[in-house]
N, C-alpha and C positions, 0 to 999 in steps of 0.2 A: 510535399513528398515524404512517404515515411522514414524513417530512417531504420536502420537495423538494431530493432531494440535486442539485444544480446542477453539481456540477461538482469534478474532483481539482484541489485549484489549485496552482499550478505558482509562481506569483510572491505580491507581494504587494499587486498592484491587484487593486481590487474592480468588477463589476457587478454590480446589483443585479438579482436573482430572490427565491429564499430565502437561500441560502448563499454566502456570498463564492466570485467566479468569476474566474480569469484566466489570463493569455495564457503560454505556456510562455517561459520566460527564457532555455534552453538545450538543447541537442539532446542528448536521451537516448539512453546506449545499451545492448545486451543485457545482461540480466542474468545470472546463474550460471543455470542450467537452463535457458534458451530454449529454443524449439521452429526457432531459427535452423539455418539448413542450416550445415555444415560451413566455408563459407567465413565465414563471423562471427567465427572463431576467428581472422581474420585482424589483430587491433588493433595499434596504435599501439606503438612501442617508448618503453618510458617515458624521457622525459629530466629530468636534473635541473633544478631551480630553473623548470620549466613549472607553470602551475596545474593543479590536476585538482578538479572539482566532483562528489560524491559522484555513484557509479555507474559512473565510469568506469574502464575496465576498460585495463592496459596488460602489455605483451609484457616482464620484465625481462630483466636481462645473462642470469640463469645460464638463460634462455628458461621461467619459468616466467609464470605469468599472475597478475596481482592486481587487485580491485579496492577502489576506494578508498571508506572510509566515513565518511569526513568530507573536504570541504573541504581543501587544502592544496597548498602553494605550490611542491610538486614532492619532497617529502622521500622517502628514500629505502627501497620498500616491505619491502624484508628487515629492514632497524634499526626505522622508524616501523610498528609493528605497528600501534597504535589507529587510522592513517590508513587503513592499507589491509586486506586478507585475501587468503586464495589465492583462487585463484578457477581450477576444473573449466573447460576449453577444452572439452571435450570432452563436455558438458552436465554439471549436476549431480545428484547422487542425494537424494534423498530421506534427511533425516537419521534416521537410527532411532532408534528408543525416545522416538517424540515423547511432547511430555508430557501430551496428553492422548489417554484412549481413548476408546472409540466409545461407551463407555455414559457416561462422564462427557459426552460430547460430547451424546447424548440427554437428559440428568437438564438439559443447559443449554439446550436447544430443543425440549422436548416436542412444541410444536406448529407447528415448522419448515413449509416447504414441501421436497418431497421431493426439487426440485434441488440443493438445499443439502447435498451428501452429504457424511458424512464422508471416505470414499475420496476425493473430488473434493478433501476440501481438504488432505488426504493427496498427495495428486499433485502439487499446487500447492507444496509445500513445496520442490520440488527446485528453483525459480524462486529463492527466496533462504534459503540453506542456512543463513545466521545467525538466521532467526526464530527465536524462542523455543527456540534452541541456540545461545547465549551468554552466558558468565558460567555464576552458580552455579547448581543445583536450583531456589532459587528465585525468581533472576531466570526464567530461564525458565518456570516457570512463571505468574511475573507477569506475562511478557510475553504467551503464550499470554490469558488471564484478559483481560488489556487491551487487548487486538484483538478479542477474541470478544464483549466486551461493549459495545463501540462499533460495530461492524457490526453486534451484534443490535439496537442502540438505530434505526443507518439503516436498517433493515429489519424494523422493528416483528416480532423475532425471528426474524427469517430467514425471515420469511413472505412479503415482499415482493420480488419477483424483479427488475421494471421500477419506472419512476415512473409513479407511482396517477395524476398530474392529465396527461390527455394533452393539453390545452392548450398545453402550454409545452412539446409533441415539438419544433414545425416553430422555436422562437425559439434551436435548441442547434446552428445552422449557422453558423460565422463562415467566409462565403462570400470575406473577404478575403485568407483566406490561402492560399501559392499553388498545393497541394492540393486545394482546395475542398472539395466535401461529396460526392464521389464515390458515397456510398449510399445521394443520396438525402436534401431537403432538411430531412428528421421523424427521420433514423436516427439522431441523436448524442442519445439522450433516456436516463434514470440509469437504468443494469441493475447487477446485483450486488451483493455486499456492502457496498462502499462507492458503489455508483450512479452508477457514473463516468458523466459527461457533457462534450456538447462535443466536434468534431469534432476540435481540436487535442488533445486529454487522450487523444480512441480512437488518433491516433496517436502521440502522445511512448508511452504505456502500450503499446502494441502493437509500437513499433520497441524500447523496453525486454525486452520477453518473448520477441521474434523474432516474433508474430503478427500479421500485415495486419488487425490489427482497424477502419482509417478504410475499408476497402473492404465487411468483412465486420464492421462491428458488432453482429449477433445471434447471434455465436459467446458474447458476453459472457450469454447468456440462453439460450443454449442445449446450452451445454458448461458442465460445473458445474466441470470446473478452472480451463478458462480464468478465469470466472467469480472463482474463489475468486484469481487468479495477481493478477487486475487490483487487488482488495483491497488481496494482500501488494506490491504493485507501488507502490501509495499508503504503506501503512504504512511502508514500507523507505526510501523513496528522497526520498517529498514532504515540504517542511514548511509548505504553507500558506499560512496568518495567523500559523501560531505559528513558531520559532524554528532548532526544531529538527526529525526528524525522528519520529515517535511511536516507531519501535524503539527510537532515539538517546535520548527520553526516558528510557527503562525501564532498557535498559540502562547507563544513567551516572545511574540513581537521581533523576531531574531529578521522576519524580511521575506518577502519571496524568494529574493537572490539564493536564500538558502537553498528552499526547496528543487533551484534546479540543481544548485550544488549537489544535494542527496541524491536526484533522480540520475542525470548525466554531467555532473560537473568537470571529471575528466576531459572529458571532449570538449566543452561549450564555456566551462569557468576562463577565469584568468587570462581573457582572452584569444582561447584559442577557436571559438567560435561566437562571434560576438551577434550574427547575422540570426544563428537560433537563437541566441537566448535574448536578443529584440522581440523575435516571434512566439515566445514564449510571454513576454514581457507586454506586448501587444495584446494578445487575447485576454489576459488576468484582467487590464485595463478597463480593456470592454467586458468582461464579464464580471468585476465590483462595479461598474454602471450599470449595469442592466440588475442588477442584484439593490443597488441603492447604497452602496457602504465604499467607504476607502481601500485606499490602497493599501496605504502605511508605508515607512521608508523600506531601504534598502532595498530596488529591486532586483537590483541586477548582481552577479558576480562575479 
């Protein structure tokens, strides 16, 4: 059964619906692949001893582009490799030889809804080119396995496109902010993978990917990349309730457990839902089997 995905959270206040909800702490910006016009390629020239907050993207000396994947307090992106990566100005490609293929990707959602395409989330990959191509064989494949099994958990198998209780469409408007809800006071209600909600998440997520998603939020239900971009948009770049970021989990070995920490850990960590995060814990399982790779410790939190 779906649950009521509420919301990508952004910080670490909570409102209560189902899912801890909150307010973006920072201005996101494009990520590697956008759908941004040409001039996005315009960023910032990185300076020393400046902070940079994962995601951001800057211009170096020899003029190539990086962005940063953790945190850090300005270090310099050619030496600090783990802080930063290259980063495609010029959009990014689609990494090859993902690791998984379309029948494994079937054998994991038999009974999918038919937006949820594999090509679609094929597409989406060129949004953040380090998914599940980082590190060894089988991190990436762990990583794959651990996103696939946590969006099929919020999407009761990727069958669920929008949020089931339309009750709580018209409560997803924070009319305070100074954007407002431009599409429309019901339009910020959970679509996709991971069900992004909230007017402020369709824009931090949308000015991330380069798409006007707070104007047109039924791009997210209606385009199956978009769709799949906003998922890896959370995956990549959010941490939540939890610490770190759920790719950052995987790949620095930190556990699954994290990554539902990031996604819904308020609800489900610590106890207080132990029954989803088994069912969460369950699908990862069988989907590094079916992938051929480990688990690795830590699953649960």
């Amino acid at each position: 059964m779906l649950k009521q995905r509420t919301a990508a959270v952004l910080s670490a206040a909570a409102c209560a619906v189902t899912l801890t909800v909150a307010a973006p702490t920072a201005t996101a910006v494009p990520s590697a692949g956008s759908a941004a016009p040409a001039a996005s390629c315009n960023f910032t020239v990185w300076t020393a001893g400046k902070a940079y907050v994962t995601g951001n993207i800057v211009k170096y000396t020899n003029g190539q582009y990086y962005r940063a994947t953790h945190d850090n307090p300005g270090y310099d992106p050619v030496i600090s490799t783990w802080f930063w990566e290259p980063y495609n100005c010029g959009g990014g490609t689609t990494p090859s030889g993902f690791v998984v293929s379309e029948a494994q990707f079937n054998q994991m959602f038999p009974n999918r809804n038919p937006f949820y395409t594999y090509n679609g989330l094929k597409a989406a990959l060129s949004a953040y080119p380090g998914f599940a191509n980082t590190g060894s064989d089988t991190i990436k494949k762990r990583e794959a396995a651990a996103f696939l099994a946590n969006v099929g958990h919020e999407t009761g198998g990727l069958v669920h496109v929008v949020e089931q209780d339309t009750n709580n469409y018209p409560h997803y408007c924070d009319a305070q902010r100074p954007y407002g809800c431009p599409a429309g006071q019901a339009a910020y209600y959970g679509r996709g993978p991971i069900q992004l909600s909230w007017n402020y998440n369709y824009k931090t997520a949308g000015d991330a990917l380069g798409i006007d998603l707070l104007h047109n939020p039924n791009l997210v239900q209606t385009n199956s990349a978009v769709a799949w971009k906003t998922g890896l948009w959370y995956w990549n770049t959010q941490r939540g309730p939890g610490s770190m970021t759920p790719h950052d989990a995987i790949v620095n070995d930190r556990g699954f457990g994290e990554t539902i920490r990031s996604i819904n850990g308020t609800m489900e960590c610590n106890g207080a839902n132990p029954g989803q995060v088994q069912s969460r814990i369950n699908s990862f399982k069988k989907f590094t089997q079916i992938l051929g790779t480990s688990t690795g410790g830590n699953l649960s939190c």
